[in-house]
C-alpha positions as CSV (number, residue, x, y, z in Angstrom):
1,X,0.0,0.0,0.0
2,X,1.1,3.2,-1.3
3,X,1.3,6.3,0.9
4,X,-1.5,7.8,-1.3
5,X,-3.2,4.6,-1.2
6,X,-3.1,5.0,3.1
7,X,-4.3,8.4,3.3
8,X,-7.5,7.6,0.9
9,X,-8.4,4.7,3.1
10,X,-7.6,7.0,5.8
11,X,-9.8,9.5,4.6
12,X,-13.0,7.0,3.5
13,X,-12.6,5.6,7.2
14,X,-12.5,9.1,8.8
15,X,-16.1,10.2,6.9
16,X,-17.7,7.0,7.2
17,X,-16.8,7.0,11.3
18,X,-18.2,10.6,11.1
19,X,-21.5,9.6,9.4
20,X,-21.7,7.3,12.1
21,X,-21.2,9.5,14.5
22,X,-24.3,11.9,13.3
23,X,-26.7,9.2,13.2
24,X,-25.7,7.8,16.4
25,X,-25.7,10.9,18.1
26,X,-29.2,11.7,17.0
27,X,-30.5,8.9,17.6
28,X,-29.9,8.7,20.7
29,X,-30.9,12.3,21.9
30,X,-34.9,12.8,22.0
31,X,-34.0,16.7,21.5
32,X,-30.8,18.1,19.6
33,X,-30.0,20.9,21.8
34,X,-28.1,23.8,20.0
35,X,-24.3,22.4,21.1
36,X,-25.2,18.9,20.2
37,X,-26.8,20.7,16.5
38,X,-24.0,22.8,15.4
39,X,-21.4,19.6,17.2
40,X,-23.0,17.1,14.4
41,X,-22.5,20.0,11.6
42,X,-19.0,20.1,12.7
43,X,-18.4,16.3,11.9
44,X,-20.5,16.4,9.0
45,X,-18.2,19.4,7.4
46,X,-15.6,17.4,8.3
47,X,-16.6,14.4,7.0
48,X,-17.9,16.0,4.2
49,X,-14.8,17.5,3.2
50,X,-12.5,14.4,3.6
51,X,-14.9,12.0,1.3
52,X,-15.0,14.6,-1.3
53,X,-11.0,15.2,-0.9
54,X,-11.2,11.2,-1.4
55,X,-13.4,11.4,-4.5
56,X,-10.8,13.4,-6.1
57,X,-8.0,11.7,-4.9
58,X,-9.3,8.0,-6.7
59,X,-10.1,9.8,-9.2
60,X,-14.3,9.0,-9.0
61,X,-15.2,12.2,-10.7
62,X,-14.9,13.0,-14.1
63,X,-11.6,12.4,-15.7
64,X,-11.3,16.1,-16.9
65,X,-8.8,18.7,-15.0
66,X,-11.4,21.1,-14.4
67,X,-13.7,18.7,-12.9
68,X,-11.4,18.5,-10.0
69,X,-12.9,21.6,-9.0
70,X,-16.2,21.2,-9.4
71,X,-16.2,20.7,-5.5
72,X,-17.8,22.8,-2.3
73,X,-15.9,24.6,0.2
74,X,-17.1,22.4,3.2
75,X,-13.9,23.4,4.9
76,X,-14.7,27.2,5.1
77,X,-17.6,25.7,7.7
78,X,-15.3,23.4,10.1
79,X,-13.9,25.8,12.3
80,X,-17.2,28.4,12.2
81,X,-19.0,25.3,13.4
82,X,-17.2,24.4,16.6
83,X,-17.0,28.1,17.5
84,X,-20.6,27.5,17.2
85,X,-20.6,25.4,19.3
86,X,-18.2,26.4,21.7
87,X,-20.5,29.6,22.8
88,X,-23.4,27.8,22.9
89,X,-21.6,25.1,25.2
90,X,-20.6,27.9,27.8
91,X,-24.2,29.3,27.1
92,X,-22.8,33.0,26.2
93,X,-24.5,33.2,22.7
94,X,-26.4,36.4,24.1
95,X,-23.0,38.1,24.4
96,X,-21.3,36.8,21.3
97,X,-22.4,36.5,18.0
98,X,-21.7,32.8,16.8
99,X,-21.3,34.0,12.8
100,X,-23.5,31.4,11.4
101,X,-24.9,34.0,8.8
102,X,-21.6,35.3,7.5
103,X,-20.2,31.9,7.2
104,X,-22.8,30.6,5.4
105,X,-22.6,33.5,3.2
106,X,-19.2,33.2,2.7
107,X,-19.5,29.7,1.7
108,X,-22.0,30.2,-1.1
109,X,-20.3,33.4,-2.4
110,X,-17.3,30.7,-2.6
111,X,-19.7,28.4,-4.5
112,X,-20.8,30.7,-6.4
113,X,-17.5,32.2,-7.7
114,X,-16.1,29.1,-8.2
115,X,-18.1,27.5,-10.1
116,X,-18.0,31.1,-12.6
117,X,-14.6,31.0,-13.1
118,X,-15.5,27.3,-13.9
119,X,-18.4,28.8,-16.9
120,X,-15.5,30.8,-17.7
121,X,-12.7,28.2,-18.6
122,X,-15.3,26.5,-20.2
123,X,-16.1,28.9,-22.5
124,X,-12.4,29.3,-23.0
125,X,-12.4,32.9,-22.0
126,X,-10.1,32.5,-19.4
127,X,-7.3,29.9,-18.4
128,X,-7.4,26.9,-16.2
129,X,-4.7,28.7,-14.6
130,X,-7.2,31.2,-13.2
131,X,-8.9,28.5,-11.6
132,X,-5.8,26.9,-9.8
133,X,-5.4,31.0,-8.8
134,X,-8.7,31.2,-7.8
135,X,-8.5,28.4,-5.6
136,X,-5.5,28.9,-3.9
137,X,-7.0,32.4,-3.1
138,X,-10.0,30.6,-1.8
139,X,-7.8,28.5,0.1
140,X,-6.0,31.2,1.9
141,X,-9.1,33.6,2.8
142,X,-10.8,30.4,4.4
143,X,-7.5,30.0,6.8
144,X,-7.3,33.4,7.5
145,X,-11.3,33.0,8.4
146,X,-10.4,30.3,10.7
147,X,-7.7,31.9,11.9
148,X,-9.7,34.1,12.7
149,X,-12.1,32.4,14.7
150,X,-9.8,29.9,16.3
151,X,-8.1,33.1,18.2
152,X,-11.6,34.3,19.1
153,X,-12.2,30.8,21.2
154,X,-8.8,31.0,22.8
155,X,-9.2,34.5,24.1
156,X,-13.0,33.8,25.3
157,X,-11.1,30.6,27.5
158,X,-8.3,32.7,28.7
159,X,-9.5,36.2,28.9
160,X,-13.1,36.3,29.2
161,X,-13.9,33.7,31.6
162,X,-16.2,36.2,33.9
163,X,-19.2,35.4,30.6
164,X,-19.6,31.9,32.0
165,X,-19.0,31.3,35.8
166,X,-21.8,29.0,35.7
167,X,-20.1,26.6,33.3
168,X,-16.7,26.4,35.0
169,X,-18.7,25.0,38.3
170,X,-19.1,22.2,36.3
171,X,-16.0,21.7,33.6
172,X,-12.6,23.5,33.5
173,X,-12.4,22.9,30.1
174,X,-9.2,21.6,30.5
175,X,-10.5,19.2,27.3
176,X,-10.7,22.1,25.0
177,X,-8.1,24.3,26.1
178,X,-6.3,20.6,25.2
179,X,-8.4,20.8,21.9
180,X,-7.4,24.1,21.0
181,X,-3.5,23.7,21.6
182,X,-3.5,20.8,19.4
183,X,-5.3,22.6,17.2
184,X,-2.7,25.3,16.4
185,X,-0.6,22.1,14.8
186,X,-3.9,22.0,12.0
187,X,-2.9,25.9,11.1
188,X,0.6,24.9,11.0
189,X,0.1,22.2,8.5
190,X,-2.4,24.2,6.8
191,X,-0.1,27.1,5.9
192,X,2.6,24.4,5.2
193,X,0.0,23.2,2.5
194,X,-0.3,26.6,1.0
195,X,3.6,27.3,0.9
196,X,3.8,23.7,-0.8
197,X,1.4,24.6,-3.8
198,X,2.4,28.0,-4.4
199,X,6.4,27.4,-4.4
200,X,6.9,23.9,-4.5
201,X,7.1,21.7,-8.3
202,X,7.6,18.8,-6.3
203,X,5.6,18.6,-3.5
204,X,2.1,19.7,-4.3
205,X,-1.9,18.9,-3.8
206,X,-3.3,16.0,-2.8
207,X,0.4,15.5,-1.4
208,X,0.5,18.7,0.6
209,X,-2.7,18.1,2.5
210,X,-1.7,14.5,3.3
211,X,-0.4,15.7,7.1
212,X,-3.2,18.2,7.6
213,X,-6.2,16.2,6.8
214,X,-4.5,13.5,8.8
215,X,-3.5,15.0,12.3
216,X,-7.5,17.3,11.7
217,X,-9.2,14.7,11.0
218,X,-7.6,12.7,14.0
219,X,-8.0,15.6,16.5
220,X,-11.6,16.9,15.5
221,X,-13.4,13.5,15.4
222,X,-11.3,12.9,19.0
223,X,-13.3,16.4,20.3
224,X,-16.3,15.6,18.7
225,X,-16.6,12.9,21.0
226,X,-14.9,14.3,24.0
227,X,-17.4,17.4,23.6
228,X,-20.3,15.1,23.1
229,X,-19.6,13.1,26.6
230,X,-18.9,17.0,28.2
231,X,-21.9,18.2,27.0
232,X,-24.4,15.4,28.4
233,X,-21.8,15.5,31.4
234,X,-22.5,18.8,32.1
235,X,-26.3,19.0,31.6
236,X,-26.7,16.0,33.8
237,X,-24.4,17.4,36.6
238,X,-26.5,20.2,36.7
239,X,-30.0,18.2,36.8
240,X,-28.3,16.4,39.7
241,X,-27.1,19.4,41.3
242,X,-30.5,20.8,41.3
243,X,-32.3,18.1,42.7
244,X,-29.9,18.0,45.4
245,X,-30.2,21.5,46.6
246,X,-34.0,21.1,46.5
247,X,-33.4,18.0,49.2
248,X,-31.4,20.4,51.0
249,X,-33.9,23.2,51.1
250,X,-36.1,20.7,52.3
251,X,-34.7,19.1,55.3
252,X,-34.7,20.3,58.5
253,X,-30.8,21.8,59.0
254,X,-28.9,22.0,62.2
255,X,-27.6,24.6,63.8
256,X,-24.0,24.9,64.3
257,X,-24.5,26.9,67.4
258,X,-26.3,23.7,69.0
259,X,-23.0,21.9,69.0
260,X,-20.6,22.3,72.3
261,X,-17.0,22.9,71.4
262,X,-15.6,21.0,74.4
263,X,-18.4,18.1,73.8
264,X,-18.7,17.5,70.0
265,X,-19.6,13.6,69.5
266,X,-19.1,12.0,66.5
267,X,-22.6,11.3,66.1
268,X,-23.6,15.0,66.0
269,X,-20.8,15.8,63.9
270,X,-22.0,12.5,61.5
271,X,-25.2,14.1,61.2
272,X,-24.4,17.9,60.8
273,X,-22.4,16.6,57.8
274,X,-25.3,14.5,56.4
275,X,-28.2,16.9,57.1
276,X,-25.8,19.8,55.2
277,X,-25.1,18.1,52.7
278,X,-21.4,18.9,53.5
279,X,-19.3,15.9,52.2
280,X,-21.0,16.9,48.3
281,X,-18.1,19.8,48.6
282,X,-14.9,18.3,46.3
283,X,-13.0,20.8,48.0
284,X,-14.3,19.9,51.6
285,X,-11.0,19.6,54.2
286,X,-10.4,19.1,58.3
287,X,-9.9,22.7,58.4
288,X,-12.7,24.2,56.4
289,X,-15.6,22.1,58.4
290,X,-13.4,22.8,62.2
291,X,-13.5,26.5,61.2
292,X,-17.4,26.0,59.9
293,X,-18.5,24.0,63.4
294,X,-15.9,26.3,65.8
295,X,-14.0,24.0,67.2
296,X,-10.1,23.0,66.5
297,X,-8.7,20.4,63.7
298,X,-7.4,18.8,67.0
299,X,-10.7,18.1,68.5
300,X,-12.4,17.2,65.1
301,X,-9.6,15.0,64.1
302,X,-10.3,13.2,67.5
303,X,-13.5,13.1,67.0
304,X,-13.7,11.7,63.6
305,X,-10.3,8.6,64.5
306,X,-13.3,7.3,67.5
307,X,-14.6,5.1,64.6
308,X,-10.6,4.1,63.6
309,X,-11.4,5.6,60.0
310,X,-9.2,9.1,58.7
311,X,-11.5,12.1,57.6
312,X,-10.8,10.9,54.1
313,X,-12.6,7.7,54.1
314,X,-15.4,9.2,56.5
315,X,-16.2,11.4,53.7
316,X,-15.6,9.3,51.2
317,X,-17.8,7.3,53.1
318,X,-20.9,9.3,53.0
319,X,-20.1,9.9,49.5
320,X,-20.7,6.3,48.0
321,X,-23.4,6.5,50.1
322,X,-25.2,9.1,48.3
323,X,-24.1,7.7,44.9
324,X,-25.7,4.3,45.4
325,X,-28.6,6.2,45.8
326,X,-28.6,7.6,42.3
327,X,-27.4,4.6,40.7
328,X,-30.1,2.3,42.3
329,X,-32.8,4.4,41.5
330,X,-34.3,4.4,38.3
331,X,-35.4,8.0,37.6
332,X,-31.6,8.4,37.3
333,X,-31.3,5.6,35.2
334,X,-30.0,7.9,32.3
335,X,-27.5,9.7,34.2
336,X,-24.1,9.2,33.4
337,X,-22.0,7.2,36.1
338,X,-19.2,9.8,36.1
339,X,-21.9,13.1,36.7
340,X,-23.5,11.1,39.7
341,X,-19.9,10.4,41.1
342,X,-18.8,14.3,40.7
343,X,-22.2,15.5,41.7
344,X,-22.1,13.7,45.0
345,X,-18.6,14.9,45.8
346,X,-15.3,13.2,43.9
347,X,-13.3,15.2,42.1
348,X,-12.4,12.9,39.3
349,X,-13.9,9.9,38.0
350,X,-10.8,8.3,38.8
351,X,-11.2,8.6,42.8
352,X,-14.8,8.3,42.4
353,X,-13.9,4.6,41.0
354,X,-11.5,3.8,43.3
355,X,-13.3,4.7,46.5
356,X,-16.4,3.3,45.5
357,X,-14.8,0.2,44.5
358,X,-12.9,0.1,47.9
359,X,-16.0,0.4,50.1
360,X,-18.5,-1.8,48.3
361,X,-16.1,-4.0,46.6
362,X,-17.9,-3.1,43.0
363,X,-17.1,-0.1,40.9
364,X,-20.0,1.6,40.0
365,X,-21.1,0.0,36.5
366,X,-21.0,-3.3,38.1
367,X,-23.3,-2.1,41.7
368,X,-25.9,-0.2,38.9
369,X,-26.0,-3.5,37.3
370,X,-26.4,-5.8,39.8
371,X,-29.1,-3.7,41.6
372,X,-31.1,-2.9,38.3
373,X,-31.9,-6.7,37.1
């Protein structure tokens, strides 16, 4: 197998796994929310673009030159999609303008004068070598467009992180500031491409766009499905955080000021931290709940070592607890594991795994599914 040969397979491979993707992803949704929408555009551009690249490439279309551009400009949409998506995602699409409209309009002006200058070399009033112009020009504008756009996500995730407090309660992005690193190798390979074809006899298209349509294909499908799991992540999270806080409204809480600070039992302690909800706090330490009950770490730490457990499995403790709730009952039956595990206080879904897994001797998939057949 050729190295041409590798890439087309590649390419078929990459669009039929996105196609897949689509169908999958609205299938399984009873409504396609706005992120999830202009997520599945974003594959489908994609995808789009690399089958038509692999049309060309074998040589499916019609065997004359200018046929080989007789093509759409799917990849002028890629990058205007996923910053699409990326504002609706932090929900700040009432403070910034996704460009849906002039991208769209960008795209079929790109149609449009394409497929003139094609009518035109037809005719024979102009040269096929206005088309290859044409096209490189084409090529260069859509960069600079994503360019363009791919600086306007970094500087909302670095800069203007005061338009979505709510979100980062739930994610810290950490995935798309990832995504968007990587991403700056696609731009990299992209002008590459451009240099190739307009100064290089040797090196030119489908060759030059071998590495970028490799290392973007392999990156974008990778978020697609990273920002498909974030997305239902986050939306269950904050169901579950919701209907927590309502429990909490509703029970009866205790007063800190009813606890003696020379007599503090563990069972009063136990059941300030249950009735408030208090071990649901990832970031909950000795010293935060001693300061919040007004008594020393000394005396808590005592307090809590009268059952021969630390403070980290006592929490842990009540944390399971809660989670087996969620995971045995079946209103929450299409909740993701890893949301109920960071709703009810872990940090990761690694130490949610491991704890739970330590104190019931199942990890979580297993004691769902043993306690729902």
């Amino acid at each position: 197998m050729g190295i041409s040969d590798f890439f087309n397979l590649f390419l078929i491979i990459g669009a039929v796994q996105g196609i897949i993707f689509i169908f999958v992803t609205f299938t399984l949704r009873k409504k396609i929310e706005k992120p999830v929408l202009f997520l599945n555009l974003f594959v489908l551009f994609l995808s789009l673009n690399n089958l038509q690249s692999w049309l060309i490439d074998k040589q499916a279309t019609a065997g004359e030159v200018v046929s080989n551009f007789i093509t759409f400009p799917w990849y002028i949409l890629i990058v205007p999609m996923f910053y699409s998506f990326l504002i609706h995602y932090l929900e700040i699409e009432k403070k910034r303008n996704s460009l849906i409209v002039i991208s769209i309009f960008l795209f079929v002006s790109a149609i449009l004068a394409r497929f003139l200058i094609i009518g035109a070399v037809n005719d024979e009033t102009v040269s096929i070598s206005v088309l290859e112009s044409y096209h490189l020009v084409e090529d260069v504008f859509a960069l600079l467009y994503s360019l363009l756009l791919y600086v306007a996500s970094i500087n909302i995730l670095r800069i203007q992180k005061s338009l979505y407090p709510k979100i980062l309660v739930y994610d810290n992005l950490k995935w798309i500031k990832l995504f968007l690193r990587l991403g700056g190798f696609v731009f990299v390979f992209w002008i590459l491409a451009i240099v190739l074809n307009t100064f290089s006899s040797t090196v030119t298209t489908p060759y030059s766009y071998y590495p970028l349509r490799l290392f973007s294909s392999i990156l974008i499908y990778w978020v697609a499905y990273q920002a498909f799991f974030r997305y239902r992540l986050l939306k269950d999270r904050i169901k579950l955080r919701h209907l927590i806080q309502k429990d909490k409204l509703q029970s009866d809480e205790l007063s800190i000021n009813s606890f003696s600070k020379t007599k503090l039992t563990y069972e009063a302690f136990e059941l300030y931290v249950k009735e408030n909800n208090s071990y649901l706090n990832p970031h909950l330490s000795l010293d935060n709940l001693a300061e919040e009950l007004s008594v020393s770490v000394s005396t808590l730490s005592k307090v809590v070592n009268t059952r021969d457990e630390n403070f980290s499995d006592f929490v842990n403790t009540h944390r399971v607890e809660k989670a087996k709730q969620f995971l045995t009952d079946a209103d929450f039956a299409n909740y993701t594991i890893v949301a109920i595990g960071l709703e009810c206080g872990f940090n990761s879904k690694s130490t949610f795994y491991t704890a739970f897994k330590k104190i019931t001797g199942k990890t979580p998939s297993e004691y769902k599914k043993f306690h729902n057949t």
